[in-house]
N, C-alpha and C positions, 0 to 999 in steps of 0.2 A: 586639259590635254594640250599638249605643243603642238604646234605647227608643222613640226614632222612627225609628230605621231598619229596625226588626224590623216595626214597625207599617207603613210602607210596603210592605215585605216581603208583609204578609198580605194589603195592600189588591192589590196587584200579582197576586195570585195570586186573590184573590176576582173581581179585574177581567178576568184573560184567562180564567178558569173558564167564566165566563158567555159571552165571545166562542166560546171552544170548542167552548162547548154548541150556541151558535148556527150556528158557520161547524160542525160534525161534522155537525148536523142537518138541514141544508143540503147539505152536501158528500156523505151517501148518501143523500137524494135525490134529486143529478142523473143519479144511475143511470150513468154514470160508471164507477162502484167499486161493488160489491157493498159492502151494508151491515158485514155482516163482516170485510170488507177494512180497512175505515175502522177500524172497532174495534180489530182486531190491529194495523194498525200505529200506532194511537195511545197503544196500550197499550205497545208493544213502542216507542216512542219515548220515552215516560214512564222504562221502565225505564231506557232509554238516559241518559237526563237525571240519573237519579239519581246513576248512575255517577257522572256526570261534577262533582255537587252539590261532594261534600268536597272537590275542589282548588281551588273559587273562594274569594279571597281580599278579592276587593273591592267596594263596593256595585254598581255598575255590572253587576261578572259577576254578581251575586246579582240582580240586577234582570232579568234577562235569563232566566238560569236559570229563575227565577221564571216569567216568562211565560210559558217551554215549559212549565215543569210545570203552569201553569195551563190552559193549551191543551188540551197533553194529556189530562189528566186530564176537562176538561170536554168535548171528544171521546169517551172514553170510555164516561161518563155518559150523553150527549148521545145516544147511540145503541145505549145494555145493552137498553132495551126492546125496541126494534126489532130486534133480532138474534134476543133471546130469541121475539121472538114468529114471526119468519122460520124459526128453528130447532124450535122445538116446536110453533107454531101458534098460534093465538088462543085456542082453547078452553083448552088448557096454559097461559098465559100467565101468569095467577095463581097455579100451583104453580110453574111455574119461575123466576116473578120470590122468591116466598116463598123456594123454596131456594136462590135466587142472596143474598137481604138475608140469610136467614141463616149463609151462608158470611159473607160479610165483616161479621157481627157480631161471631161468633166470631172471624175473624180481628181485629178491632177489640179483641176483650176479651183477646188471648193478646199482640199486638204488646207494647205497652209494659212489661208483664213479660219476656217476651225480651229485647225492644231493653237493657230494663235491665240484665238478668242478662250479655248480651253485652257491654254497657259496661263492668259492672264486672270482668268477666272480663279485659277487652284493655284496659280503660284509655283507651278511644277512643270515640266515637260512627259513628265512620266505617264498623268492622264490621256495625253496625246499620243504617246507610243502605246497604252492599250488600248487605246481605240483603235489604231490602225493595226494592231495584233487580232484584237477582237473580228474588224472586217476581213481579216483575211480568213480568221476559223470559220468566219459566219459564209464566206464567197464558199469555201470549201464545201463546208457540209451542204450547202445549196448544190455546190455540182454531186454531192449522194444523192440527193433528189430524184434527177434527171429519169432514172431508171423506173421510180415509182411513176410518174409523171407520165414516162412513154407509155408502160403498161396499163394505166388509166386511159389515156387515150387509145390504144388499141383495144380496150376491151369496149368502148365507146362505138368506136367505127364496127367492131364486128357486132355489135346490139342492134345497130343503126341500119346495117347487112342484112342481120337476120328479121329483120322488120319488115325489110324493102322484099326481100324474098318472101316472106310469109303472104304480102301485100299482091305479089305477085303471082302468086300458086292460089289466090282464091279467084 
């Protein structure tokens, strides 16, 4: 790929980021979708896209491609705070944005050693783009979790309730 086509490449992808951001931010608050919802499967489309990154061949698919990953991803973005803060609260909001940036620091600062090491192991970049497809389907479906995980815990504390009460009334 040329030098200005890669450059178009990033503007394409700088330019539907921001759409993303906009139409994500928008899109969970027409209440519609749960905030959440939006998130997961934007995320969970992202990964999808990656997939599908290494068999384009041509500028046109790569333009394309481009804009879903741009979308996506600025969907994503577009809406971590508001989940975060719908899932933990307000008051939380600054520890769990703090340990949501520091996860993907550290994910930032380990990537490109892998990705490399994976390179040179296969000889390909491709392995390295579905790995990093894969972690997004895999972050995704972890936030489908979420709901099972509350309801466990709720049913926990009210067991825990009805114990403390039973302890109580004797």
């Amino acid at each position: 790929m040329s030098d200005t086509n890669a450059a178009l490449i990033v503007s394409i992808v700088g330019i539907s980021d921001l759409a993303g951001r906009i139409f994500g931010g928008w899109l969970a608050d027409l209440k519609y979708f749960k905030r959440k919802t939006v998130f997961q499967i934007s995320m969970l489309l992202f990964g999808l896209c990656m997939f599908i990154t290494p068999h384009i061949n041509s500028l046109l698919g790569m333009c394309v491609i481009s804009t879903f990953l741009g979308v996506t991803t600025g969907c994503y973005i577009g809406t971590q705070v508001s989940v975060l803060a719908d899932t933990f609260g307000i008051g939380r909001l600054s520890s769990s944005l703090g340990f949501t940036f520091f996860c993907a620091s550290f994910a930032l600062l380990t990537s490109p050693f892998l990705s490399g090491l994976i390179k040179d192991i296969s000889g390909s970049w491709t392995n390295s783009i579905r790995l990093g497809a894969a972690s997004a389907v895999f972050g995704s479906l972890l936030v489908f979790l979420v709901p099972l995980v509350e309801q466990i815990s709720r049913k926990s504390t009210n067991n825990d309730l009805m114990v403390d009460v039973k302890t109580i009334n004797k």
